[in-house]
Structures are given as C-alpha cells and as structure tokens.
Wavefront OBJ file of the C-alpha trace (Angstrom):
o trace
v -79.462 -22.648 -18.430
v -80.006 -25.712 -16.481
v -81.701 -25.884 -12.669
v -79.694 -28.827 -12.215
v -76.377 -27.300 -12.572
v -76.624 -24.302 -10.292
v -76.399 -24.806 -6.294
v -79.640 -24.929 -4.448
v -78.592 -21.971 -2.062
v -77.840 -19.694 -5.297
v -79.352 -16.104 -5.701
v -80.522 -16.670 -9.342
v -82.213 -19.875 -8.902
v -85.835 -18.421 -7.981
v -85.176 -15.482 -10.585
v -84.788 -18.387 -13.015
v -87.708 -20.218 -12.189
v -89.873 -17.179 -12.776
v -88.691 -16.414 -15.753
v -89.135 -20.324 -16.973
v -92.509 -19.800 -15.983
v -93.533 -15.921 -17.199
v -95.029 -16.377 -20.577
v -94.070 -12.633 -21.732
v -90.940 -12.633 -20.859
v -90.390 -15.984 -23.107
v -91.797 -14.081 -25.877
v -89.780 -10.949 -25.487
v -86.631 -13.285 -25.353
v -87.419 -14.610 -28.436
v -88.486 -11.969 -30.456
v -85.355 -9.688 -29.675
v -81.593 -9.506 -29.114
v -80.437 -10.759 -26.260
v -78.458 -7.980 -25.240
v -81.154 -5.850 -25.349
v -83.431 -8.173 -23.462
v -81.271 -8.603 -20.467
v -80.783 -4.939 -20.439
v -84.495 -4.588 -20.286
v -84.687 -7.188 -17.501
v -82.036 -5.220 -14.839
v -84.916 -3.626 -13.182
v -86.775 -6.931 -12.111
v -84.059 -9.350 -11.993
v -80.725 -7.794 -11.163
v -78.422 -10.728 -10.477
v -79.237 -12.506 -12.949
v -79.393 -10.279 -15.510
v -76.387 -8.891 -14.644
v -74.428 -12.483 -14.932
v -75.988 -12.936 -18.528
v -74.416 -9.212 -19.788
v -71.143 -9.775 -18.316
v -71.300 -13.177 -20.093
v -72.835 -11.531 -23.537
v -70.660 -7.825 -23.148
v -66.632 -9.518 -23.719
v -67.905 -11.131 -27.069
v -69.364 -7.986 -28.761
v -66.272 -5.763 -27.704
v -63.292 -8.402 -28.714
v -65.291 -8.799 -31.921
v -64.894 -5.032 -32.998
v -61.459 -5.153 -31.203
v -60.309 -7.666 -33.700
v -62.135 -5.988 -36.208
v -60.132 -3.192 -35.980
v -56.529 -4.800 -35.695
v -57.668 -6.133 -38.841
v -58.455 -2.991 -40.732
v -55.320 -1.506 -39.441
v -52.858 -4.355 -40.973
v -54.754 -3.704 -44.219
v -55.133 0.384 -44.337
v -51.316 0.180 -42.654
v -49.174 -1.467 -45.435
v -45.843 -1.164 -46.553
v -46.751 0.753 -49.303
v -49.097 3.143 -47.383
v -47.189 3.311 -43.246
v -46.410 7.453 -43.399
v -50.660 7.828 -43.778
v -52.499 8.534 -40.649
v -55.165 6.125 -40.548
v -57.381 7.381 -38.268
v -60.097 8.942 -40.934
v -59.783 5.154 -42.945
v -60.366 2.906 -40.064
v -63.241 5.424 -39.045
v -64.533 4.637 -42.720
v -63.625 1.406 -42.795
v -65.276 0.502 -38.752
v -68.376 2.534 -39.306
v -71.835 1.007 -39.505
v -73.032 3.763 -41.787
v -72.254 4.083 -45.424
v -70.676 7.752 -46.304
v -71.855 10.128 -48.536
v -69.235 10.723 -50.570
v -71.068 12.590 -53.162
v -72.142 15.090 -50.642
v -68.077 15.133 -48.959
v -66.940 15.587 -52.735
v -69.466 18.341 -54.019
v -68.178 20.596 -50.714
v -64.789 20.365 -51.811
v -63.704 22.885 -54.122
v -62.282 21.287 -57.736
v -58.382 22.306 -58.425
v -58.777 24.562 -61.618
v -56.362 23.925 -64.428
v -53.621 27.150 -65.127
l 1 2 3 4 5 6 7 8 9 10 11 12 13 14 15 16 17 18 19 20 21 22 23 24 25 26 27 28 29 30 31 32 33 34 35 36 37 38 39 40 41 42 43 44 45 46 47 48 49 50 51 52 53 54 55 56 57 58 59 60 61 62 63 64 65 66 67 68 69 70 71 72 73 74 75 76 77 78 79 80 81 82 83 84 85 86 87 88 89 90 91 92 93 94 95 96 97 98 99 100 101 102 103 104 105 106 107 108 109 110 111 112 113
C-alpha cells in the first residue's frame, strides 16, 4: 500500500510506517500466507489488520461459493436430479481424499441366492 494515497489524519498511517520499517514482520509477511499473517498481526495492529482481512476474507469465501454452485450443476444433472447430493458435493468440496477402501471393506458384500 502506498503512504501517498491514504489521508494524513488516517488511523493506519503510523501502523503502516512501523510495519515498513520492522524487519521481522517483513520476513514473516513473506514467508507465509497472508491470511494467516494478518491474523497473527490483530493483537499489535488492530485497524489495520482488520482492513487487510475484510479485504482478503470475501475472496476466499466467493471462491468456494462458486465452487460449489459448480459441483452442484455437475452432480445435479438431468440424468441424476431425484439423488440427494449432499454426500457428493461433501466428496466432491472436501480437501481430503476418502478412503474408500476402508468405507467399502465395512460394508457388508450382497451374497448371491
């Protein structure tokens, strides 16, 4: 962010200039993820840190929003529109991979007559 385009009287200007000037906290901005860094930095610089996240915070959740609209329109089809996609699009959203080995080995087999 730029000095030069925020008002003199603003509350984040001096919060700015610290951080500018604080060698560790240039370090721990680049090293990590910048929501987690402003998160970290609540405690010493609350206005400011507070404008970043509500900057950072829409993108993340309109991502996964869309994400999901997505996964619906192809789980949902003509074909499949009397399922209840609720367990897919938990599959489908999830960061973690299932274990379907494990979910198929505690299911008991249908024996033949």
């Amino acid at each position: 962010m730029n000095l030069e385009d925020i008002d003199d009287d603003s509350d984040i200007t001096e919060d700015l200039i610290d951080m500018r000037n604080n060698c560790g906290i240039q370090m721990e901005f680049s090293n990590g993820n910048l929501g987690h860094f402003w998160a970290s930095q609540m405690e010493t610089y609350p206005v400011l840190a507070k404008k970043a996240l509500d900057v950072l915070v829409p993108f993340a959740t309109t991502y996964l929003c869309e994400t999901g609209f997505s996964c619906l329109l192809h789980i949902n089809s003509k074909t499949r529109n009397r399922l209840d996609p609720q367990h897919d699009m938990r599959v489908a959203l999830s960061t973690k991979t299932p274990r379907f080995d494990a979910i198929i080995n505690r299911k008991q087999q249908q024996k033949s007559h």
